[in-house]
C-alpha positions in Angstrom: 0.0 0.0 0.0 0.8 3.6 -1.0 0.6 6.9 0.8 -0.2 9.9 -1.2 3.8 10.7 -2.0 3.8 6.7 -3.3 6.2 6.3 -0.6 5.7 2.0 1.0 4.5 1.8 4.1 7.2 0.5 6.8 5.0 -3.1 7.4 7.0 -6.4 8.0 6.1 -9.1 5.6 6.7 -12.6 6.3 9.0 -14.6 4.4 8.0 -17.3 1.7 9.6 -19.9 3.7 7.7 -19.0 7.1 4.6 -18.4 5.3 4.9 -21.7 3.5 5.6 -23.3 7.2 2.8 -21.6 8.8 0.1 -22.9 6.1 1.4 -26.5 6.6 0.7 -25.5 10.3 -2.7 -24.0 9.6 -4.1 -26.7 7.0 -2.6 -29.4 9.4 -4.8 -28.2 12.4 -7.2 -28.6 9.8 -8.4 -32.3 11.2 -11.3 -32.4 13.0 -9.9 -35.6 15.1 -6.9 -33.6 16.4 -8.8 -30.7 17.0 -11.0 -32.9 19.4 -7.7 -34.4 20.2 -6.7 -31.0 21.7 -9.7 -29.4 23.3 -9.7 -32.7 25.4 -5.8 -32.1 26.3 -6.4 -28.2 26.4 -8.7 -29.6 29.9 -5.8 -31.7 31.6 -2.9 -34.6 30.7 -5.1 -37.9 29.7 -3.7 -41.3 28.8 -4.8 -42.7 24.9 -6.9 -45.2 26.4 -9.0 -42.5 28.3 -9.1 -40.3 25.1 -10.0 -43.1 22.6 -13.2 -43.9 25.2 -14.1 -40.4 25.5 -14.0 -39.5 21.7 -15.2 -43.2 20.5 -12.5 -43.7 18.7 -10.1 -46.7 18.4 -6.4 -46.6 20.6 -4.5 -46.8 17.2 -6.7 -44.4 15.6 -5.6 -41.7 18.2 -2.1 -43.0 18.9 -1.6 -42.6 15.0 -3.2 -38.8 15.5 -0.9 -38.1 18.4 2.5 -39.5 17.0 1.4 -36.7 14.0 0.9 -33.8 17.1 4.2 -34.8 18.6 5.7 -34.1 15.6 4.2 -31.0 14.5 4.8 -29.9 18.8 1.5 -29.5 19.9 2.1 -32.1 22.7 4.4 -33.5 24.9 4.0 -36.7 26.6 5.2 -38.7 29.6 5.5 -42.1 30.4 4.4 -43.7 34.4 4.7 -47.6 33.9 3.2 -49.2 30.7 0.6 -46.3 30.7 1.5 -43.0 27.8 0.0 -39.6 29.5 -0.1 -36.8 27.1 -0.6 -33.1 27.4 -0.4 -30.1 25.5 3.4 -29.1 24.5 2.8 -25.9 25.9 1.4 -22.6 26.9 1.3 -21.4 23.1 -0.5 -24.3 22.3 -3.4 -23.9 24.8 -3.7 -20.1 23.6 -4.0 -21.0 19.8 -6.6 -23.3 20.7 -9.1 -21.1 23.5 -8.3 -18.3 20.9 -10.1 -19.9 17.6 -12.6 -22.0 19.9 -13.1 -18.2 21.3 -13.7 -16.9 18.2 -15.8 -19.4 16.5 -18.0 -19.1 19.4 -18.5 -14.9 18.7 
């Protein structure tokens, strides 16, 4: 955008490269699985037996959609005997989430 002496405007655009990693982000998120995925770890750390039960889905169904999360770092997990707890990688994570949930409720 010009002003009136077709001088630029001072505005920071991203890269290609970060745009490019941002949309695989974006289109990513774009599961409805791992969305429900998240809003059940954006509540507290939960094991994949107790999320498979709750969202009626098979264990290798949601271990398949975690291992993709862990990847992308949206969560962490943690190991306590032969039992997997997972939780949300971190604070950025839980804000991205309560922020579009937030807005798609407006």
């Amino acid at each position: 955008m010009f002003t009136k002496d077709l001088q630029p405007l001072s505005i920071q655009v991203i890269s290609s490269q970060k745009a490019q990693r941002m949309a695989e982000f974006f289109s990513f998120l774009g599961d409805a699985n791992r969305l429900r995925i998240l809003s059940l770890l954006a509540e507290k750390e939960l094991c994949v037996s107790d999320l498979a039960a709750t969202l009626e889905m098979t264990e290798s169904a949601v271990s398949h959609q975690l291992r993709n999360l862990r990847v992308m770092r949206l969560v962490n997990y943690r190991k306590q005997g032969r039992h997997v707890f997972y939780s949300l990688h971190d604070h950025h994570v839980l804000y991205l989430y309560q922020a579009v949930a937030e807005h798609i409720d407006e």
